[in-house]
C-alpha positions in Angstrom: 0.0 0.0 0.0 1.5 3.5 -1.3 1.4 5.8 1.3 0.2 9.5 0.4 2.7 12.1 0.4 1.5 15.9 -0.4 4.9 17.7 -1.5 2.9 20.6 -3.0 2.6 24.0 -0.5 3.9 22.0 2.3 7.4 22.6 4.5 9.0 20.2 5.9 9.8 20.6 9.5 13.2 20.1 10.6 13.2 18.2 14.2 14.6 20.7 16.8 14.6 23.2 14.4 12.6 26.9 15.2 9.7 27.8 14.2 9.8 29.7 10.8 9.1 33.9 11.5 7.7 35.6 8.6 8.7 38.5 6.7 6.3 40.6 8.1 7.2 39.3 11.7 11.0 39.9 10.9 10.3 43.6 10.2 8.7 43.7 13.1 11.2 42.7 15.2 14.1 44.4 14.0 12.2 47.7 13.9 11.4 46.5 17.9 15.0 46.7 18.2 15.9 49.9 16.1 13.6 51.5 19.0 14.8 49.4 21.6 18.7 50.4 20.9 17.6 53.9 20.2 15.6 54.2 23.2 18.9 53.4 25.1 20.7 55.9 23.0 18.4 58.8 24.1 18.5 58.2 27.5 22.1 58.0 28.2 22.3 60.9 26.0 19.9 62.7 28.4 22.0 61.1 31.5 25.2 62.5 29.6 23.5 65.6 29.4 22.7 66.0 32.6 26.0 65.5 34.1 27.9 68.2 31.4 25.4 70.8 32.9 26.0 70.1 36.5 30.0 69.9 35.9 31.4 72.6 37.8 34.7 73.7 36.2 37.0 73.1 33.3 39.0 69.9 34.7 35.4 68.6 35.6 34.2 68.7 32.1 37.4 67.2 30.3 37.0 64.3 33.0 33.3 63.3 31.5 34.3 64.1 27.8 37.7 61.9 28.3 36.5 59.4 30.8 33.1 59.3 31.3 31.8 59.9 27.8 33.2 56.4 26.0 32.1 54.4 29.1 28.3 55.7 28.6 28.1 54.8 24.7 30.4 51.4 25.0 33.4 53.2 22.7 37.0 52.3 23.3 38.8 55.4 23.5 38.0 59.7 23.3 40.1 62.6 22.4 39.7 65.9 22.2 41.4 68.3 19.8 40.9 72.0 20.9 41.8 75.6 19.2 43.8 77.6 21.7 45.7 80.3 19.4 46.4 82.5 22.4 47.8 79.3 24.7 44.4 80.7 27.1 43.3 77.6 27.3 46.8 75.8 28.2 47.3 78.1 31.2 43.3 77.4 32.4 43.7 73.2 32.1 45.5 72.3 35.5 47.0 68.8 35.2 45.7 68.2 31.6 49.0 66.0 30.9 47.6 63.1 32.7 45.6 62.6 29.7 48.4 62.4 27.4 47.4 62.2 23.6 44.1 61.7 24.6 44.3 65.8 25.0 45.4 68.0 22.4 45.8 71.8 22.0 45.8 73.7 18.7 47.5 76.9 18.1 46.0 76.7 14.4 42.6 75.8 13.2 44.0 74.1 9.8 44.2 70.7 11.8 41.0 70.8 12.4 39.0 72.0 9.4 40.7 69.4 7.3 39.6 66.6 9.3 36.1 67.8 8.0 36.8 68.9 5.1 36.3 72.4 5.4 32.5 71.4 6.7 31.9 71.0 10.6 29.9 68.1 10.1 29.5 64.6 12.1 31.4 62.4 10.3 31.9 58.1 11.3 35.3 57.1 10.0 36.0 53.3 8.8 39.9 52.5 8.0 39.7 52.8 4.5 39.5 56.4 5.3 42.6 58.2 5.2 41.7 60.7 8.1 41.9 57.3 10.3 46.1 58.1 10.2 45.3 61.6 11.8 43.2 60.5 15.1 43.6 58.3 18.0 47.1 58.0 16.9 48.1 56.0 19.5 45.2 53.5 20.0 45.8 49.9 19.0 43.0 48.1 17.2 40.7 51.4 16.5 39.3 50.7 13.1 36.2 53.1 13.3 36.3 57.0 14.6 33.3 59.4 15.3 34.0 62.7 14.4 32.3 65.2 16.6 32.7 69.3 15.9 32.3 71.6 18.9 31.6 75.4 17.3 30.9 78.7 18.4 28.6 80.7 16.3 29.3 78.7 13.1 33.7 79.1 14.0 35.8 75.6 15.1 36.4 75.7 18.7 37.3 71.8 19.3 36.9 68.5 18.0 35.7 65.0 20.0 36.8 61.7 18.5 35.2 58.7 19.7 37.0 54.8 18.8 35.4 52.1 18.1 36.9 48.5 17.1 34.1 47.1 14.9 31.1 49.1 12.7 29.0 48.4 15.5 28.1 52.1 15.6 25.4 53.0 12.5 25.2 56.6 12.4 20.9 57.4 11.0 18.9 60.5 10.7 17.6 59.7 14.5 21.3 59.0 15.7 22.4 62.0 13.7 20.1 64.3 15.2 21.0 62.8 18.6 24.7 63.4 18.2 24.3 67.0 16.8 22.3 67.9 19.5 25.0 66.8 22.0 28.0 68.5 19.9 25.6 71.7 20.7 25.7 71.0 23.9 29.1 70.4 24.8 30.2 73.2 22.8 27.9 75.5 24.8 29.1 73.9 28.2 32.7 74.1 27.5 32.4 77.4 26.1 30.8 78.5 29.5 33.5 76.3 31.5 35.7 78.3 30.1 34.5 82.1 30.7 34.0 80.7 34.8 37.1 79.6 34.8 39.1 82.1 33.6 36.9 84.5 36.4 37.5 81.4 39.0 41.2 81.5 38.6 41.8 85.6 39.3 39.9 84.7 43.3 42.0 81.5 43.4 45.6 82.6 42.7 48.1 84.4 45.4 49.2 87.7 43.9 52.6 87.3 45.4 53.6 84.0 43.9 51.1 83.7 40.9 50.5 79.5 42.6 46.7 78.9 44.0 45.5 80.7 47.3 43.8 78.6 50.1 40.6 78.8 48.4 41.8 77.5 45.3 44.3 75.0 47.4 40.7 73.5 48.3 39.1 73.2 45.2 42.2 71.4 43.8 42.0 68.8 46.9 38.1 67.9 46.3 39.3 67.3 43.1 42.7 65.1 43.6 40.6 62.8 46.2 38.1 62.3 43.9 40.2 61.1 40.7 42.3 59.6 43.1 39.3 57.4 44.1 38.1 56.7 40.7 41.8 55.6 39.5 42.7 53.3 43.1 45.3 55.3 43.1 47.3 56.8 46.3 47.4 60.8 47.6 49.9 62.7 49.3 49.6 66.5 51.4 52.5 68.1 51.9 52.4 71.2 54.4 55.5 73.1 54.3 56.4 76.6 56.5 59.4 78.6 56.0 61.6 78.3 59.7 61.7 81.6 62.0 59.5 83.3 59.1 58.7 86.3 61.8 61.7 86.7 63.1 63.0 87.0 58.9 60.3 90.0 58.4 61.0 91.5 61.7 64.7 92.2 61.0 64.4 92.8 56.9 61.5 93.9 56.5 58.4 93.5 54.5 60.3 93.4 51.1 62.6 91.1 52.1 60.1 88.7 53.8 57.9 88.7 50.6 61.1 88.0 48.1 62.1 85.3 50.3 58.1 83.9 50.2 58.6 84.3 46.1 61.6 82.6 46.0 60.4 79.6 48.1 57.7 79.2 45.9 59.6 79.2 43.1 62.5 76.8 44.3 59.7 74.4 45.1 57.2 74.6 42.6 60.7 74.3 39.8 60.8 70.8 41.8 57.3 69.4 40.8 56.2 66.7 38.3 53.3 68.1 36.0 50.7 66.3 37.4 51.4 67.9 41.0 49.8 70.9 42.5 51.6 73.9 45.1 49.3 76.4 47.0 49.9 79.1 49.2 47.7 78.8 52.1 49.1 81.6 54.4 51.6 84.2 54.5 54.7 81.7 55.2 52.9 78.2 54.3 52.4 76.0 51.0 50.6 73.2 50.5 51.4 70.5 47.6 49.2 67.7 46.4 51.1 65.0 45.2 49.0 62.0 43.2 49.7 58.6 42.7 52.3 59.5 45.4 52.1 56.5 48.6 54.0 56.9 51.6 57.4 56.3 50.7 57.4 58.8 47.2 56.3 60.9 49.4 59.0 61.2 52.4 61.9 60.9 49.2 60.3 64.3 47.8 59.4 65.4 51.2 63.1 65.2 52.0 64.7 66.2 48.8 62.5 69.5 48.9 63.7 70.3 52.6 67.3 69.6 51.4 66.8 71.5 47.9 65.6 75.0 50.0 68.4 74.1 53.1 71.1 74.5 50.6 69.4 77.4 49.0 70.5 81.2 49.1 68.6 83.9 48.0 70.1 86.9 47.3 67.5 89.9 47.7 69.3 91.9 45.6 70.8 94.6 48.0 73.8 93.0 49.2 72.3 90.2 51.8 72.5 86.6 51.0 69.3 85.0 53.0 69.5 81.0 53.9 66.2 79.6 55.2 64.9 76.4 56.0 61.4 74.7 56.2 59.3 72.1 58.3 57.3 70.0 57.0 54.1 67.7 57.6 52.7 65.0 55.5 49.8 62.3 55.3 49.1 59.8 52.2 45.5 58.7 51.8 45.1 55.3 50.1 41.9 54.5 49.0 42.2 50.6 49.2 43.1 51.4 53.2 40.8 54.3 53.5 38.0 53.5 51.2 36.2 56.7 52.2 33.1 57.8 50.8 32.4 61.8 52.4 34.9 63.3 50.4 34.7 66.6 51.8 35.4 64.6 55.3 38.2 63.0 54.1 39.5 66.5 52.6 39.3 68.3 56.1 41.1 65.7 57.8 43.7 65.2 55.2 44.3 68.7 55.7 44.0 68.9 59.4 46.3 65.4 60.0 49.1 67.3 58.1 49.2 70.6 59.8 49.0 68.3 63.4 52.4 66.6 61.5 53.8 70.1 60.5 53.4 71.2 63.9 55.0 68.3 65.7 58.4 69.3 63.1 58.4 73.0 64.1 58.2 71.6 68.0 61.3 69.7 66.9 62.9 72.9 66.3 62.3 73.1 62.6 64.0 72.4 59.5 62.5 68.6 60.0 60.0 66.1 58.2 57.2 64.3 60.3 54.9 61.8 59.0 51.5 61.1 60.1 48.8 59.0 59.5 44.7 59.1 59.1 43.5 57.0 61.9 39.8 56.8 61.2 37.3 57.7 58.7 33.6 58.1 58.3 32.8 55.9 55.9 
């Protein structure tokens, strides 16, 4: 007996196999994901957004564009080209080495405009484009590069690049719009960071010795602990007075006393790596930051800066030859020990902890190092 096969309109179904999806259904469910992945493109742009506003200076802002930025939208890498023809911006950045390549300032505008071809428009890189040998020079296996121009009133002010390793990234009329909107936004926010910073920076400097005052001395310390917490990495206070200072302005006088405070500051501050930070915080004290500095950095620059201004003369310039020496105090916070979280906390008893330690080496009659150490936090 023949058994009956119908081979006409039918499928065969595969054991184990899925169930067949239609054409319609597959439309359907990529569009489901078009809106699903833009979706989650809008709102970390909005998150994004929010934290570019509520930045509060300059070194904040280059932090979320550098840092935070790639980590929100999954890219490997950021850089940031800006035009600084006048070198305003390269005095405003404090510390903007740490980001090595990753930050670049442009005396000329040229570099720029041919990157976009005269036309400040987004643009997604792939490698067969040539422009790929002019950005993120130094990343290793970056085959794709968003091009992002910051302008002011039509003119080149800066441009982000954003890495990617695979076409991953498909840049649509929706994503376009998206992207333009933040290039807007981050022009108008570092534009803004700018003009407060450059009216931040006259209240934060000491006259005398053009280094930050104690206000601005406080700012940079909020700042330190919190990078320093972000990177695990260690942070050291140095507080540092000039020996006998009284007695020095007593017998030559104010002139004397304030080219000797100059001097200091310039002997020291000659001494420091880029990425560290000197304050003035009163008449005859400094204050240096010192990160990714633990303990033992610390006492070996502790000690070659009390040696350095030991063996230091000054001449004032009328005939007297002035020697000085300075005590000093010092605390390292490490966050793996010390894994604080009330930064402003930690801050005042940094601060506090090493002026306790610069006291004990003026009790010791000066001209001497002491080391102390945070006992407890709250956490």
């Amino acid at each position: 007996m023949a058994e009956d096969t119908d081979l006409h309109g039918a499928s065969e179904e595969i054991e184990g196999a899925p169930p067949a999806v239609s054409r319609a259904e597959l439309r359907e469910r990529r569009s489901s994901e078009t809106v699903t992945v833009n979706r989650y493109l809008y709102l970390q742009s909005q998150q994004l957004e929010h934290m570019l506003l509520e930045a509060p200076d300059l070194q904040a802002l280059l932090e979320i564009l550098l840092v935070s930025m790639p980590r929100h939208f999954s890219f490997r890498v950021a850089e940031l080209w800006l035009y600084d023809p006048e070198d305003i911006l390269a005095e405003l950045i404090i510390g903007g080495e740490r980001y090595g390549h990753s930050l670049q300032l442009h005396n000329d505008a040229y570099a720029m405009q041919e990157l976009y071809e005269l036309e400040p428009d987004i643009v997604l890189l792939d490698p067969t484009d040539s422009r790929m040998f002019e950005v993120l020079k130094v990343e290793q296996g970056i085959n794709f590069a968003l091009l992002m121009p910051l302008t002011d009133s039509g003119r080149m002010i800066g441009s982000l690049h954003l890495g990617l390793q695979d076409d991953s990234l498909v840049v649509g009329d929706q994503e376009e719009q998206l992207i333009a909107h933040l290039c807007t936004m981050i022009s108008a926010c570092f534009k803004s960071a700018v003009s407060r910073q450059q009216v931040s920076q006259l209240t934060m400097l000491d006259p005398l010795t053009q280094i930050s005052n104690l206000r601005g001395f406080e700012k940079d310390i909020a700042r330190e602990i919190s990078r320093a917490r972000r990177a695990d990495q260690a942070l050291t206070i140095l507080v540092m007075e000039i020996d006998e200072f009284d007695d020095l302005y007593d017998h030559y006088g104010d002139r004397s006393g304030h080219f000797v405070v100059k001097k200091v500051a310039e002997r020291i501050s000659s001494d420091l790596r880029a990425t560290d930070m000197m304050a003035r915080l009163s008449r005859s004290r400094f204050a240096l930051l010192i990160p990714g500095s633990g303990e033992m950095l610390g006492q070996e620059i502790a000690e070659r800066m009390r040696n350095d201004i030991e063996g230091f003369a000054i001449d004032d310039g009328r005939g007297a030859v002035l020697q000085v020496t300075v005590s000093i105090g010092m605390v390292t916070w490490e966050p793996q020990q010390y894994p604080a979280v009330d930064m402003p906390h930690l801050a005042r008893q940094m601060e506090s902890v090493a002026n306790k330690a610069l006291a004990q080496s003026q009790s010791k009659g000066g001209n001497h190092i002491t080391l102390s150490r945070l006992s407890t936090l709250i956490v």
